[in-house]
Each structure stands twice: as C-alpha cells, then as structure tokens.
N, C-alpha and C positions, 0 to 999 in steps of 0.2 A: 225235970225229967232226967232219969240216968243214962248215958247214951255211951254206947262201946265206938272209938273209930280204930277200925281196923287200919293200921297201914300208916305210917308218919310221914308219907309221901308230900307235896306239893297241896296235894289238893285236901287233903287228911289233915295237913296242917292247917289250910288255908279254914276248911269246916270246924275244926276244933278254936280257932279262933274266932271265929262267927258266933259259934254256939256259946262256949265259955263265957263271952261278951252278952248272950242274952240269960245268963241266968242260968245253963244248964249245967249239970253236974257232970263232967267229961273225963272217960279213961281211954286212952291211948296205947294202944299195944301194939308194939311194931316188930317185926323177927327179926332186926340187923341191931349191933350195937350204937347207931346214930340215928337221927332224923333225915331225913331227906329221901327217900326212894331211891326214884332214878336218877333225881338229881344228887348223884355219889360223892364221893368222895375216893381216892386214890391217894396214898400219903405214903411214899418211901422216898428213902435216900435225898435226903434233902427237896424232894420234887412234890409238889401240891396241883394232882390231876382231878380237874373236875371230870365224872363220865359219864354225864347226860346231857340235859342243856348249854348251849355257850351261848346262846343269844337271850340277850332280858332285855324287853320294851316294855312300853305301858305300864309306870312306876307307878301311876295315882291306880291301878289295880291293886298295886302290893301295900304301898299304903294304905289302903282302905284296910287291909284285912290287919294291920297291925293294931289302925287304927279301932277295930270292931272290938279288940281286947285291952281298948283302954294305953295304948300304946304310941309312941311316937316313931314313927320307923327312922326321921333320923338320929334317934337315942342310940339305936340299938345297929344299924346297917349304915356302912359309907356309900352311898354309890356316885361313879362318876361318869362324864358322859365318854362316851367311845368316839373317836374324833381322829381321824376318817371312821365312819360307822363301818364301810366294807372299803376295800380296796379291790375293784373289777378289773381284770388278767384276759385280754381276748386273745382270741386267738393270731389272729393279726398283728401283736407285738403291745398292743395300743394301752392303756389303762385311764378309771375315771375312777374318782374317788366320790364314795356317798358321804356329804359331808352332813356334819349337825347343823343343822339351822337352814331354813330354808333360803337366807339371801344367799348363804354361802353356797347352797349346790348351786341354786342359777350360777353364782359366778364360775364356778367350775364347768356345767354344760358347756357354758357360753364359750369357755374357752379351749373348750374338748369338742365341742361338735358345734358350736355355730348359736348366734342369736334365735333362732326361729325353732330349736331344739329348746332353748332356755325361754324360752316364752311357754311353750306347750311345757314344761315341768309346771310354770305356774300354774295355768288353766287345770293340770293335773293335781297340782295337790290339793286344790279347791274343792276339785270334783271327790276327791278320796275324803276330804273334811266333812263334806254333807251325806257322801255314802256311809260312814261310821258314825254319824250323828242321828241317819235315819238305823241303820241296822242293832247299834247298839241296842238300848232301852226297846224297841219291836222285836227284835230276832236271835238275841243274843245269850241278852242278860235278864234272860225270864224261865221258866219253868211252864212245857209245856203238857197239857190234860191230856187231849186228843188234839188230830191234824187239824181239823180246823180252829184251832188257835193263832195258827198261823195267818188269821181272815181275820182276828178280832183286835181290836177293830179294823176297818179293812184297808184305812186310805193309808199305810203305810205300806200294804205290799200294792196299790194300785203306783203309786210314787214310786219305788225300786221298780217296777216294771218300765216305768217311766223313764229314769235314770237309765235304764240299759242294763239293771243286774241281772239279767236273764242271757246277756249278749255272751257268748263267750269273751275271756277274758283279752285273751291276745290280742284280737280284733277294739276292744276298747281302749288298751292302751296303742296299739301303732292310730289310733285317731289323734293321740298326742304328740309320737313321738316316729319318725321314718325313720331315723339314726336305729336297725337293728341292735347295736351295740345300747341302746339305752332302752328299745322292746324288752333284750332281754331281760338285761337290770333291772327293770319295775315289772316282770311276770313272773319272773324264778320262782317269787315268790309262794307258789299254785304249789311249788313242791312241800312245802310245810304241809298243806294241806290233801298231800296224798294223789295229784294230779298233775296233770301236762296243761300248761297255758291255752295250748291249743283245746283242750278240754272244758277246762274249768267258766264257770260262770264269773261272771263281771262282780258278784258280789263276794267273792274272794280279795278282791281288791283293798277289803280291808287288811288285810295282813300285810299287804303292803303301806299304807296308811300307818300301821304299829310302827311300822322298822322306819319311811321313809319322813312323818311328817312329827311323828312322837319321838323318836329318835332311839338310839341303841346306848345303853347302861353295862358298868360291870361292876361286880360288886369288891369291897378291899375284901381280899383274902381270898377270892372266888367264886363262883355262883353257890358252891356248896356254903357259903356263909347265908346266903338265905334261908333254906330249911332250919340252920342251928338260931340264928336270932327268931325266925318264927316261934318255934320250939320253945325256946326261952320265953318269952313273951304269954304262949298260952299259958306256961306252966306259974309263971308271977302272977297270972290273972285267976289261978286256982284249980286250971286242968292238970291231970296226973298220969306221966307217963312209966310206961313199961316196957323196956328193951329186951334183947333176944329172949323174946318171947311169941310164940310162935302159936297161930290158931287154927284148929284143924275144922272147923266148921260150926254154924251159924246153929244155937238151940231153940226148937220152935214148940211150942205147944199143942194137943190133939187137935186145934181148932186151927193152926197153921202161924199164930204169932207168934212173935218174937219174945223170948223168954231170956237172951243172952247169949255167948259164945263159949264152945269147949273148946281149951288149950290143947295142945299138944300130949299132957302129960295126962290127959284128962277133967281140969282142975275147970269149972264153969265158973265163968264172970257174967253175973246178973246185969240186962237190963232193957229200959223200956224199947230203946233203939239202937238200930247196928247202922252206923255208916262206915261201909266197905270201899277202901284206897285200892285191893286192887286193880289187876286191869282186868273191868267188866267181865268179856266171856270167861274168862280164870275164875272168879270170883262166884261165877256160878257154877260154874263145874266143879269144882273144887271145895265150897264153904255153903253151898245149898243145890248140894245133889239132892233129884226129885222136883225139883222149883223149875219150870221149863223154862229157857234160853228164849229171848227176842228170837226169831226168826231173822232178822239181821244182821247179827253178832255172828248167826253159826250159818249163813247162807250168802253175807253183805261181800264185799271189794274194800278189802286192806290196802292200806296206805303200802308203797315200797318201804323196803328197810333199807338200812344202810349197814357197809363198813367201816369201824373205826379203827385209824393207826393212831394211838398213845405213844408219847416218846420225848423222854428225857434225854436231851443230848449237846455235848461240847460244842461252843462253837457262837456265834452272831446271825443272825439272821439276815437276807439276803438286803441290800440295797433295795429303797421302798416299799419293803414288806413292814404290814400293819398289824393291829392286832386280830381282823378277821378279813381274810384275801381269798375269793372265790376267782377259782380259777375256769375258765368257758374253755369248753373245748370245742371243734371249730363242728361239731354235728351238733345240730340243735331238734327236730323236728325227728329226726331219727332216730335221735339219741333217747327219746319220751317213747317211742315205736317200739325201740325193744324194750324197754323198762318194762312200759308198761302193758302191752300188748302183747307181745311176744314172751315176757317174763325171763329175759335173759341180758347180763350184763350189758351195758352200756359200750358201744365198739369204741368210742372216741365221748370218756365221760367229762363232766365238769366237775371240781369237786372244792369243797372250803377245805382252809390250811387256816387253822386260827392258834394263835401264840398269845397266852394269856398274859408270859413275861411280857410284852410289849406294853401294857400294861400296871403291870402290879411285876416287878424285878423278884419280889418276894420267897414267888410261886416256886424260882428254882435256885439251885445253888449260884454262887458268882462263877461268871463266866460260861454260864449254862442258858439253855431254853426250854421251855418246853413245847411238846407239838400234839395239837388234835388237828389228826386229815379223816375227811368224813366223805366217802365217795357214795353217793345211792346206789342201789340193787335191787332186785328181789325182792319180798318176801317168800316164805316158802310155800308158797301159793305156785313159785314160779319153777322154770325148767334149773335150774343152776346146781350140781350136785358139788354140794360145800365141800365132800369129803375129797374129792378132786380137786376142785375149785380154790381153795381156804387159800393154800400156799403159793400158789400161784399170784391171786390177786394182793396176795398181801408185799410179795416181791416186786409187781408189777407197781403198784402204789407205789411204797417204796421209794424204788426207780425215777418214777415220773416227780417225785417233791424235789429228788435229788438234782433231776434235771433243772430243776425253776431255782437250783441254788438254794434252798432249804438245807443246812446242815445233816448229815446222814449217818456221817463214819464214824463219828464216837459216840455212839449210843450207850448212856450209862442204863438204862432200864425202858422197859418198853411194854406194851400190851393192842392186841388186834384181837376185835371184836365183831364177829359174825355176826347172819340171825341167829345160826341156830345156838348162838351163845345169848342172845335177848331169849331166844325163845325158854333158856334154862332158869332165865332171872326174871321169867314168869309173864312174855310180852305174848298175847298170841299172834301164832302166824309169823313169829321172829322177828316184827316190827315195831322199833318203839311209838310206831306215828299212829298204829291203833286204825280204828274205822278210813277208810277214805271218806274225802266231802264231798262227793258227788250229792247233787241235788237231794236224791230222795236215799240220803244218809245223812242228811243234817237237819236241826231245828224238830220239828216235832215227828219227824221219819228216824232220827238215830235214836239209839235203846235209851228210854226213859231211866231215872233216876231213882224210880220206883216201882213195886208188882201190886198188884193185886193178889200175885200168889202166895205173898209174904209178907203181910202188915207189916212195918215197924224196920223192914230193911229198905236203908237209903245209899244209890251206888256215886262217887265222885271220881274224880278225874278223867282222862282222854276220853275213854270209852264209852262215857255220856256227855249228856249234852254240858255247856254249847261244841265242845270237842276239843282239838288239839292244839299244843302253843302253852308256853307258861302263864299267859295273859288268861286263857280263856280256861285252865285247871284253875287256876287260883277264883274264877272267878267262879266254876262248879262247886265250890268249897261252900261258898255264899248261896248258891241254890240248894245245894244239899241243905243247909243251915235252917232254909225256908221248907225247907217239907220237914223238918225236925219238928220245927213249931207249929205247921199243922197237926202234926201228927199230936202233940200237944193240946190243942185246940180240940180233939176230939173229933 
C-alpha cells in the first residue's frame, strides 16, 4: 500500500518505521529542512539547543520502532543513562537526588528522609511495576473501536479499579510516602500529563513508573539525534523522504476517500493512505476542512503550556547542579489553583533548569553551558495577556535561575518561547502538551486515530491516543502502523 506521512515528527517517524518494516511503500514529507518536529533542533554559534523534549525514558519503546525497520538502535543511537535522573531543590534549602537504579534511591531516601521513607519507595515501586504491567498491553498500547473497548475484556479494568487507579493520585502516593518533600517528587509527575496531582487519577502513576523505575536516558549529541537516526533508519529500510516541503491539504474523492495530498505549489502526491504528524485539531482544520473535528479536540481541557528560557552562556554551573534540577517552589496546592483553575501565572512557581553540557560537554563551546528553564503557565485558554506578560516573565525567570547561581551575565545567545509562539509552530491552544488526561480524555474518550469521515486518513502523535510523553508518541506510530494494515486488509 502507498501511504503519504505527513510530518517527520516523533511519531511520523516512529509510523514510517513500523510501516516501512511491514512491507509498505512510504513517502515522507515534512516542511522544515530536518526530521524531528518538535523534537528541534537549535544549532548556532558553537551551542546545540535541543527545543522540545529533554526528558527520554522508556528505551525498549524506541528500540522497538527501530527495531520494526530492521534495525539495531544501538548501531545507530548512544544513549546513556542520566545519573542523578533529577536533582529535587525544595524550598526549605533541602535537596534529594532521583538516582538510577532502584537500591540506589532507597539508599538516598534513607538517608534524606529516614528508613520508613525508604521502605515505602519499595512498596512504591512494586505497586507502579504491576500498575504499568496491567495498563500497558489493556489501556495503552492498543487501538480503540468504540468506549466500550475499554470493558473488553473486562477483568483488567475490574483489577485497576482494584489497585486504586481510580483514587486520585496524591492521596495514593502520600499512602507511601508522609515526607511532603518526596509526595511531591513522585506526583509532579500529573504535570506531564496536563494535571494537578490533587486532580489526576492514580492511573497516571505510570508516568512516574517511566521516569522513577525505567530510569531517564540522554542521547550523545542530544535528544535531537533521535528523530535524525530514526530518519535514517526508515530511509535504509526503503522509506523516502521529502524536506521543506510543505502540504496544503488532504485529496479525497466524490465518495470522500483518500486519493492523496496537494503540496503547497499545487503538485498532488498519490495515495492509498495519509498518516497525518500534525497536531490533531491543526490537522483538521487545516489539511481536511469539511471533515468535522471530535467534539473533544474543539470543546476538550488543554494540557497548561509552558515557558521556555534557551541560553548559551559563559560560565560553570552552580555547585550540585545536574543535568536536570527541578526546582519547588514553596506553594504547591496553590500554585496548580492558579494554573489550572484560575488560568493565570503561578504566584510562587516550580520550574526545571536542565543543562544538557552536564552531560554531553559537546553541546557547547569550552568553557560554556547551555540552559533550558521551562516554567509552566497557561495555555491560551487562560487569563495571561502575553503581550504584557512576555517580558516580564521572561526577566522575572531570568532573575530567579540567577538567584539559584545559574550563570546569567554572559549570555552569548538566547531564545524565550511563549504559547503564543507554540501556538505559531502549529500546537493548538499554544500548548505543546496537547489534550489534558483527564479521565474522559484519555483511552477510548480522546480523538481516535481515525473517521469514518474520511477513509484512509490515520492521525499520530499527542493529540491521539495513547497521548502525551515521547514514550507514548512513539508508541502512536505503532498504532497508527496497525490501522494502515487494516486499512490494508480491506
């Protein structure tokens, strides 16, 4: 089957390897002159900014997809492990480090907050083992029809009901942990997924499971060296790509399928299937006007966005700083009120400082670092008027890295990233984190992967299922791959 994938994103990659791998005939057309999407790339003056992702868990994901084109990912990708994974900054002066390997956190609790802290991290990571054991293969890494899919068969959601995935999250982990200081550390996590711990269901807890029991990866060169070995990879196994090339909409026939896409310039690429990287509701609005929109996409609860501070600059990095240091600020419970409730800045926020030099020296010239500070906010869903706002928060940031002793004053180049700057590089609602996971936005409740309005169009990454996270794009790649071959199958 000849199948077009729009978009050389993560998850466009992650499809075109899947497919390539069973036989199909794969063109790739992407509008920037690289692979990667949002996973970018920034490349001046000696300095190699990754500007999307920094955090990679869940290797034996990406291995598979290399794996699916015939491929060894460690031919082609170094990765090494992150070690301290985070370095936690409370507000109280205090710090714990998330180490790799599970004896080694106990050792650390144990000696940061006390034995009966380090006993309940066991009983914790146990409990996170059998909840991503059970949600995986039931709820994750499947393709769903209709809602009641999620019943079939049924003793996997009577057992998560079981477990307590239904419990809100905070309240399952403080059964672990009373030390607030380590509550917060294993619930932050809710924010990947577009929520407040106090919010989120207990079956979020996988995401913490990715980062605390599989452990945190970086790749040599940067996360942007993922999409380019991907890339590589499809195109050995016989996919063929096409750069700044740009698609102005999806060609369908009087009977509404799929006939191909028209370029930009006009110029139509034939074929039986379109797997579209954008992000979802973009991708309808945009490349199949007429096709009506899930009702969740254009009525659903966005994930917050965030701002990013970029910054190449002279200097060492502070005493104990790692290569990803999440810094708490001392409102916690407040600080999710206004985010997420109120829609308006964070009064006292938390934010990562990750420093890839720490790392890979590579990234920046000698004697240099580089900085992603990533504070959450908004999306433009919420009250924050950017054009006010922008320079403000961007000084205020700033300010606050300077304070923690983060290098500041010799700034050889820099860049600060809005929503309404995602919102221009095509994210709707100016959020890269797409859908929130609230219960009934995830699993067979978030916009499926397919219409019925449109034969032969297959949608990948955030914006369908399983949702957000590089673990779980890459593994939409793989579901999109599976309605290819239906589609296939007739």
């Amino acid at each position: 089957m000849k199948v077009v994938v729009v978009g050389a994103g993560l998850g466009g990659l992650s499809a075109t390897c899947h497919l390539v791998g069973r036989g199909h005939d794969v063109e790739v057309l992407e509008r920037a002159d690289v692979p990667g999407g949002r996973a970018g790339l920034w490349d001046t003056q000696g300095y190699r900014f990754d500007t999307g992702p920094s955090v990679l868990t869940m290797k034996g994901i990406l291995a598979d997809a290399f794996a699916a084109a015939g491929a060894d990912m460690a031919s082609h990708l170094t990765l090494k492990p992150v070690d301290p994974m985070y370095r936690a900054c409370f507000a109280d002066g205090s710090a714990i480090h998330v180490r790799h390997g599970r004896e080694a956190m106990v050792q650390e609790i144990r000696e940061t907050a006390g034995a009966a802290e380090a006993a309940g991290f066991v009983r914790f990571c146990d409990y996170l083992t059998d909840l991503y054991k059970l949600e995986l293969p039931n709820f994750i890494d499947r393709n769903f029809d209709t809602i009641l899919d999620i019943a079939k068969p049924p003793w996997p959601l009577f057992t998560l009901v079981r477990m307590g995935g239904l419990r809100k999250l905070s309240n399952v982990v403080a059964d672990y942990f009373s030390d607030p200081r380590l509550q917060k550390l294993f619930s932050f996590q809710a924010m990947y997924a577009g929520l407040s711990p106090f919010e989120a269901l207990a079956i979020y807890c996988v995401i913490t499971y990715m980062d605390t029991v599989e452990g945190v990866f970086f790749p040599e060169g940067g996360m942007h060296a993922i999409p380019r070995a991907m890339a590589e990879v499809a195109e050995k196994a016989g996919a063929s790509f096409r750069y700044n090339t740009t698609v102005d909409g999806v060609v369908r026939t009087t009977d509404g399928k799929i006939s191909g896409v028209r370029l930009l310039g006009g110029e139509v690429v034939a074929a039986d299937a379109v797997v579209l990287n954008p992000d979802l509701p973009v991708a309808y609005r945009e490349l199949l006007p007429g096709v009506p929109m899930p009702r969740v996409a254009r009525k659903g609860n966005y994930s917050p966005s965030c701002a990013v501070w970029l910054a190449g600059v002279k200097g060492k990095l502070p005493a104990g700083a790692t290569h990803h240091n999440i810094h708490f600020g001392a409102e916690w419970e407040g600080a999710f009120d206004a985010l997420l409730k109120r829609g308006v800045l964070m009064p006292d926020p938390s934010m990562l400082v990750t420093s890839p030099t720490a790392s890979d020296p590579s990234l920046a010239p000698e004697g240099h670092v580089s900085l992603y500070v990533l504070e959450p906010t908004p999306n433009l869903d919420g009250h924050v008027d950017w054009t006010a706002e922008r320079d403000r928060l961007r000084e205020r940031l700033i300010a606050r890295v300077a304070a923690l002793g983060y290098p500041t004053v010799e700034v050889d180049v820099e860049r600060f990233v809005d929503p309404t700057d995602w919102e221009r590089q095509g994210m709707e609602r100016g959020t890269p984190f797409a859908l929130a996971h609230n219960f009934f936005q995830t699993g067979p409740f978030r916009p499926n992967n397919v219409t019925s309005k449109a034969p032969g169009v297959v949608f990948v990454g955030s914006g369908t299922v399983p949702g957000v996270g590089v673990p779980m794009v890459l593994l939409s790649g793989r579901l999109a791959a599976d309605r290819v071959d239906e589609l296939a199958r007739g």
